[in-house]
C-alpha positions, -999 to +999 in steps of 0.1 A: +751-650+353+723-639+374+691-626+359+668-599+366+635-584+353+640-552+338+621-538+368+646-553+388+677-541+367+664-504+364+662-506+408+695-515+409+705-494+379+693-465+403+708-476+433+741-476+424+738-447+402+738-408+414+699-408+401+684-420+434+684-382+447+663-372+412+639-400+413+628-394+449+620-356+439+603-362+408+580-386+424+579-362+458+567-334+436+542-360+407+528-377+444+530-345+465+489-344+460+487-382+478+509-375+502+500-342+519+461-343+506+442-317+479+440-288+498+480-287+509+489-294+474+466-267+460+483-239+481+521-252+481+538-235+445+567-255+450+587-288+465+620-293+459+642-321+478+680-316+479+699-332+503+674-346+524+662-314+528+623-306+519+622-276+504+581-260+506+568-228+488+534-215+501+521-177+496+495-187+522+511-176+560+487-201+574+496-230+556+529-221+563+527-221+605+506-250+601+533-267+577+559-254+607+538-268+632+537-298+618+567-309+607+581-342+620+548-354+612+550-346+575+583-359+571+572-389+588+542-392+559+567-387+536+591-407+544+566-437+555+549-431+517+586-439+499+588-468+524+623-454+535+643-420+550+640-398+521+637-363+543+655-358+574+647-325+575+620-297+562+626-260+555+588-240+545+593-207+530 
């Protein structure tokens, strides 16, 4: 019987389970201030990930070119701070 730490057993509890999905956008939206910096994270109202899909709410029609304009890059800080593919693709609205 192998043996795990409960660290260990909750990973691969939520690997094999349909939770992944959930986990990744709780911590996308609890880490969204490390990820993106202060000021992004001041002016987004919402992120939501479904899908692979990165879903960003912004009033602010600057931000939002700008969060256009840079896309692959953002995905690429996101997906470098989760250490794997977590968004393959980004929709600002």
């Amino acid at each position: 019987m192998a043996q795990y730490s409960v660290g260990e057993a909750l990973n691969l509890l939520i690997e094999k389970s349909k939770w992944k999905h959930k986990v990744h956008e709780l911590r996308l939206q609890q880490e969204w201030e490390q990820i993106v910096g202060k000021t992004i994270a001041k002016y987004t109202r919402t992120v939501f990930l479904s899908h692979q899909v990165l879903t960003i709410t912004t009033d602010v029609a600057a931000l939002k070119h700008e969060l256009q304009l840079s896309k692959q890059q953002l995905i690429a800080r996101v997906n470098e701070h989760f250490q794997e593919i977590v968004v393959k693709d980004m929709v600002v609205r």
